[in-house]
N, C-alpha and C positions, 0 to 999 in steps of 0.2 A: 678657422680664423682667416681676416680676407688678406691675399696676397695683395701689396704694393706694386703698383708699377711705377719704376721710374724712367725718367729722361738718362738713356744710355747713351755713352760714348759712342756712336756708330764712326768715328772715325778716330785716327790717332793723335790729332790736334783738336779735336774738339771740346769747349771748353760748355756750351750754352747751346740750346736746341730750338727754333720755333716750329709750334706745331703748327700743320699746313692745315689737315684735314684731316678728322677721326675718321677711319673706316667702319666701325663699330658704336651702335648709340648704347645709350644706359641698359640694363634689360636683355642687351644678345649674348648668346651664349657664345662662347668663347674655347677654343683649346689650343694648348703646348704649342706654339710656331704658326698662328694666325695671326696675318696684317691686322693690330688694332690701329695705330696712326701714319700718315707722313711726317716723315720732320725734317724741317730745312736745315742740313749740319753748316757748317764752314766751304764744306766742298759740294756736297749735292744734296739731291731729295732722297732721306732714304726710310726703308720701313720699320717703324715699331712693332715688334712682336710680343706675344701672350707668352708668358713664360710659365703659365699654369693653367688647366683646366677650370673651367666654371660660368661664372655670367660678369660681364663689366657694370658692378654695382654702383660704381659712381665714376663721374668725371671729374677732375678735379680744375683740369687747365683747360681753357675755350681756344678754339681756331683762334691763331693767326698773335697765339701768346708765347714769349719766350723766354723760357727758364733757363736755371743753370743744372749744367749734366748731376747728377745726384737729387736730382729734385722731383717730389709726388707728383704727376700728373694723371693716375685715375688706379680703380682698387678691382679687383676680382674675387669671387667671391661666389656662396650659394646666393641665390632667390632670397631676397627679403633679409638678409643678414645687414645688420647694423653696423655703422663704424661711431667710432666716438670722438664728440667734437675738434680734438686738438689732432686727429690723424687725418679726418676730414677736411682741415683746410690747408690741406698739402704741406704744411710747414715741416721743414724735418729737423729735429733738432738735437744734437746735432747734424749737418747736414753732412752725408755720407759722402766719400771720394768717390772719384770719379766712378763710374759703375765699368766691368769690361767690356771690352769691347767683342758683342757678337762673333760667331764663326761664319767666318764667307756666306757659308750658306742659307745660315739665318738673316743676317744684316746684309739684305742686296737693295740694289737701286728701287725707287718708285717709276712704275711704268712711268713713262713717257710721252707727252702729248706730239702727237708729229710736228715735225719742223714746221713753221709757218712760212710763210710767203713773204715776199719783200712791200712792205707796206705802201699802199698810195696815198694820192693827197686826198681822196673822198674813201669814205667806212660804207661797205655795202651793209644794210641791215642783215645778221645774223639769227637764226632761229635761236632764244634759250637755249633748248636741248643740247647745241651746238657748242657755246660760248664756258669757256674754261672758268669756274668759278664755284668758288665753296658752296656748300650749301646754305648758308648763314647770311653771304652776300645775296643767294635767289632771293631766299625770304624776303630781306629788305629790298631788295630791288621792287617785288611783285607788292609788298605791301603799298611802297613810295609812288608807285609809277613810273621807275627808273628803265631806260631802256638800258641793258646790259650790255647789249653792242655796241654801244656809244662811250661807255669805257674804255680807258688804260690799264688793265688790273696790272700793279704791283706785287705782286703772289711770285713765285715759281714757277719760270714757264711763262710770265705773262697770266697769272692766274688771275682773277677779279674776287679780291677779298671784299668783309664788312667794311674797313677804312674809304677804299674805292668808292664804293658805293655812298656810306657817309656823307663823304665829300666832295661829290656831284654830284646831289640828288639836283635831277631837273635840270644840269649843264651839260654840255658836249665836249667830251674830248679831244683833242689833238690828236695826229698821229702819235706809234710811239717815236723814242729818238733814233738815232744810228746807234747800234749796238742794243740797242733796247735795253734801257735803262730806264727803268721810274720815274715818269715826270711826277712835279708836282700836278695840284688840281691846276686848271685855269686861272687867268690872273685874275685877283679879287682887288678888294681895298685895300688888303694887309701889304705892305711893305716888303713882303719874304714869305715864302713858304718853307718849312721842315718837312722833309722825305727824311724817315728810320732809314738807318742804314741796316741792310740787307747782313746775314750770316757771312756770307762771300766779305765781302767788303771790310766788314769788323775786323778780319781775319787779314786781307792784303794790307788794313793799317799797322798793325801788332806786327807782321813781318817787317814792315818797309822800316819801321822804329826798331827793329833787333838786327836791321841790316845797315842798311845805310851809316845811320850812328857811330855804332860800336865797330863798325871792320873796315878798314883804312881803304878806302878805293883807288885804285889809278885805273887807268885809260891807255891802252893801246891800240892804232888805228891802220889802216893797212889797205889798199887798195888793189882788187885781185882782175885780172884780163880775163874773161869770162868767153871768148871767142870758141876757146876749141870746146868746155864745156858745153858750149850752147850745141856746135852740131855732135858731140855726143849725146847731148840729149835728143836731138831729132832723130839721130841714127839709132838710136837704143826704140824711143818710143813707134817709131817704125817698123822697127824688127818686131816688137811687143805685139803691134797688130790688137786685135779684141782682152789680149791678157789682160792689157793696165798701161797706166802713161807711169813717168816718174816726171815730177817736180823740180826746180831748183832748191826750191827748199831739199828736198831728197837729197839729193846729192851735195847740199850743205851739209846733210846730219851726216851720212856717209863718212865725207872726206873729215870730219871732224871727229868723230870717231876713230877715223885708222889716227890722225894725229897725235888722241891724246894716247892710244895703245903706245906710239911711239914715245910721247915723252909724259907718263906717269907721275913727274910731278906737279902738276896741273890736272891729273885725275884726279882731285882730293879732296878730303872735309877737313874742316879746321874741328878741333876738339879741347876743350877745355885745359888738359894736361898733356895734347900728343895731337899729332897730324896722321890721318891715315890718308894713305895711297891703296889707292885698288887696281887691279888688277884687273877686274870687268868694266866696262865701258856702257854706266846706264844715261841715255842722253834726256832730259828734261826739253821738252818740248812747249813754248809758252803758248796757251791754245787765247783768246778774247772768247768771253762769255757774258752774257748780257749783262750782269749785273758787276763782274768785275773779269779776275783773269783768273787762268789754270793749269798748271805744268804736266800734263799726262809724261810718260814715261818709254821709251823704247828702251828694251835692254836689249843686252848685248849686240849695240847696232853697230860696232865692227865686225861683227860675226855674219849679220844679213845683208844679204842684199838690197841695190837699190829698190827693187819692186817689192821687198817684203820691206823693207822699212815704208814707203810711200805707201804701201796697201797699210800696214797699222797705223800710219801716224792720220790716216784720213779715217778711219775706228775711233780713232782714239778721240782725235779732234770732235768729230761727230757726236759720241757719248760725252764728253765734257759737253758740249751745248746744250743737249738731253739731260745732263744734271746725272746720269747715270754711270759715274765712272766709280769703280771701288779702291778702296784705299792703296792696294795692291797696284792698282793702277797709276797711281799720281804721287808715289811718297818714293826713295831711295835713288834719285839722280844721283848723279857722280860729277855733269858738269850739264850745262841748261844752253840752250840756242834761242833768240828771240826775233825773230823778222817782222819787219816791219814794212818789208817792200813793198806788199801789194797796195799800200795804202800811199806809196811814193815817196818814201821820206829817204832821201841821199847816205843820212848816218844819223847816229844815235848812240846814245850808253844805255845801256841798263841796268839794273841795279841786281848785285848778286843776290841770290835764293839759299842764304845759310842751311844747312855746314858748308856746303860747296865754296870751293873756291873760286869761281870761276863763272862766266858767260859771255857766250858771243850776239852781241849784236848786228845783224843783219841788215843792210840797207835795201834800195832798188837797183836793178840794173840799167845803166843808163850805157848811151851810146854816147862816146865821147873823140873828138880830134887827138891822136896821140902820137909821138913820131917813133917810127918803127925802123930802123936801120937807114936813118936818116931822112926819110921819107914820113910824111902826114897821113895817118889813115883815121878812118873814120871806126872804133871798134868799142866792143859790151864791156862796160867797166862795172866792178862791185865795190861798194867799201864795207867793208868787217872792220868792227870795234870790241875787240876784250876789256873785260872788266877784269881786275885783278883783287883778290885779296892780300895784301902783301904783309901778312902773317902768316900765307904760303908761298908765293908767289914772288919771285923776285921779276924785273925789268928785264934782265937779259933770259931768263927764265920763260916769260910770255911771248916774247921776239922773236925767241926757237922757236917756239911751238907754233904762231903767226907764221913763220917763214915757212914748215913746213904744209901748212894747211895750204897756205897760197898755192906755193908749190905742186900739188896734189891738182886743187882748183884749176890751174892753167894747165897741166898737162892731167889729163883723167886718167891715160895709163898707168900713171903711176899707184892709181889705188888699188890694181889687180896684180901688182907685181910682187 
């Protein structure tokens, strides 16, 4: 009898899958732990595997479609075995729970296309061979006359799906945006175009409505002297030499880390009937990802150092843009830091990442007139903004833990002591 295959859970939030691209057509023979599809989850591209020996007797679900986890999308089976019409057209009924979720080993990342380049205003023409794009999108391309490098593919990665193609047959693309995000086609007659939102995105909605909403927010803001920080960091990355540089961001996570070691009630989840406080210190990192955002994770980054926390969070950062980051990787923060500096913004809130209680907001460092024992100098200012839950978190309770973060920030010795 032919085994089912269905849309698994490859992550721990996952609720609905789109498939990218079958690795396997009708007809190939198949065994126990081969790539049969990509599928775009919530957080990245990851691989569908063959949970049984035989041949992929039917497909059920086409590129670039998106079901829900528990859902048929193709059968294995002997050569020439029959299925019967109502298993045939995927419907399942009723529709089974979630399916588990793979072991590491089996449920890893889909390779990865290399990082691309920062786009200009003019598209060199591309060889096919070259150009990231399902198979289904060639076809139509080669039939239409479509040049494919004259796309924007909306895919994973910048992929060049059927829709793509569809909907510029014969027009030219735009670059993509900043951040590379999905444009629409070119402007037509119509009044508006609809861009699907993306797995990613579906997923930053449903959070932001189980955050914002339901957990009472406040705001505390805080402005930190960034002077001696700054020639610690030249001193350090000088010493470093060929090892590695270290960040401000670095040394944000750092110092923010020994803080919450020190005041653990702000290391915490909110929980339905009970608050837990921990004891390890895992910092959520918010990484930008073309299609939305992603919290990779450093644990225990009171425990490392600034060069091993800056050597993982630029890992980390990297595989979240790659799409290749594992669940292990991005799920169990304890409290989240989000920066925004590089892009120059003075301050900001952020919006807590549930169960956590907590996040800090990141500004830029600016150089500002400030009087210093009477006197005017010209010195590196930061402003940091905590978010609060205050169904943990009380006001004098975030203040602490501000003052001492500051404190750390302006004087560095203070985090080795």
């Amino acid at each position: 009898m032919a085994t089912t295959v269905v849309m698994e859970a490859l992550s721990p939030t996952m609720e609905e899958g789109r498939l990218v691209k079958w690795a396997k057509k009708e007809g190939d023979a198949v065994k126990a732990g081969d790539t049969l599809a990509e599928v775009e989850t919530d957080k990245a591209v990851m691989e569908l595997v063959a949970r049984a020996d035989g041949s992929l007797i039917k497909i059920v679900v086409a590129e670039g479609q998106t079901v829900p986890v528990g859902n048929v999308v193709g059968y294995i089976g002997a050569v020439g075995e029959k299925i019967d019409g109502s298993r045939e057209s995927g419907v399942v009924s009723p529709a089974p729970t979630a399916a588990p979720a793979p072991a590491p080993a089996v449920a890893k990342p889909a390779p990865a296309a290399p990082a691309s380049v920062v786009a200009t205003s003019e598209r060199l023409p591309t060889p096919d061979s070259r150009i990231k794009a399902s198979p289904l999108a060639k076809k139509i391309a080669q039939d239409s006359g479509v040049d494919l490098g004259s796309l924007v593919g909306s895919g994973p990665g910048g992929r060049v799906v059927k829709r793509d193609v569809e909907g510029n047959r014969a027009t030219q693309a735009g670059p993509a945006p900043t951040g590379g995000r999905p444009l629409p086609a070119p402007r037509s007659g119509s009044p508006y175009e609809d861009v699907p939102l993306t797995q990613i995105r579906k997923t930053i909605a449903k959070r932001l409505v189980t955050s914002i909403g339901p957990i009472p927010h406040f705001f505390l803001t805080t402005e930190v002297d960034m002077e001696r920080a700054a020639e610690a960091r030249e001193a350090i990355n000088k010493q470093l030499g060929d090892q590695g540089k270290i960040s401000f961001n670095d040394i944000v996570i750092k110092a923010t880390a020994l803080a919450l070691a020190k005041h653990r009630e702000c290391n915490a989840w909110f929980q339905e009937d009970h608050i837990r406080y921990w004891n390890e210190v895992h910092i959520g990192m918010a990484v930008a990802v073309p299609d939305g955002l992603i919290t990779p994770v450093v644990r225990n980054a009171d425990l490392k150092s600034m060069l091993a926390i800056g050597q993982e969070a630029k890992l980390l950062a990297q595989k979240a843009r790659d799409r290749k980051l594992l669940p292990n990787e991005y799920t169990g923060a304890t409290f989240s830091v989000s920066n925004l500096g590089m892009f120059d913004i003075d301050q900001f809130t952020a919006v807590i990442n549930p169960p956590e209680a907590g996040i800090l907001a990141v500004g830029t460092i600016v150089q500002k007139p400030v009087v210093e024992d009477g006197k005017i100098e010209v010195r590196r200012r930061l402003r940091l903004t905590m978010s609060c839950d205050h169904r943990v978190i009380d006001g004098a309770t975030g203040a602490a833990f501000l003052k001492t973060l500051k404190q750390m920030l302006e004087n560095p010795l203070a985090m080795v002591l």
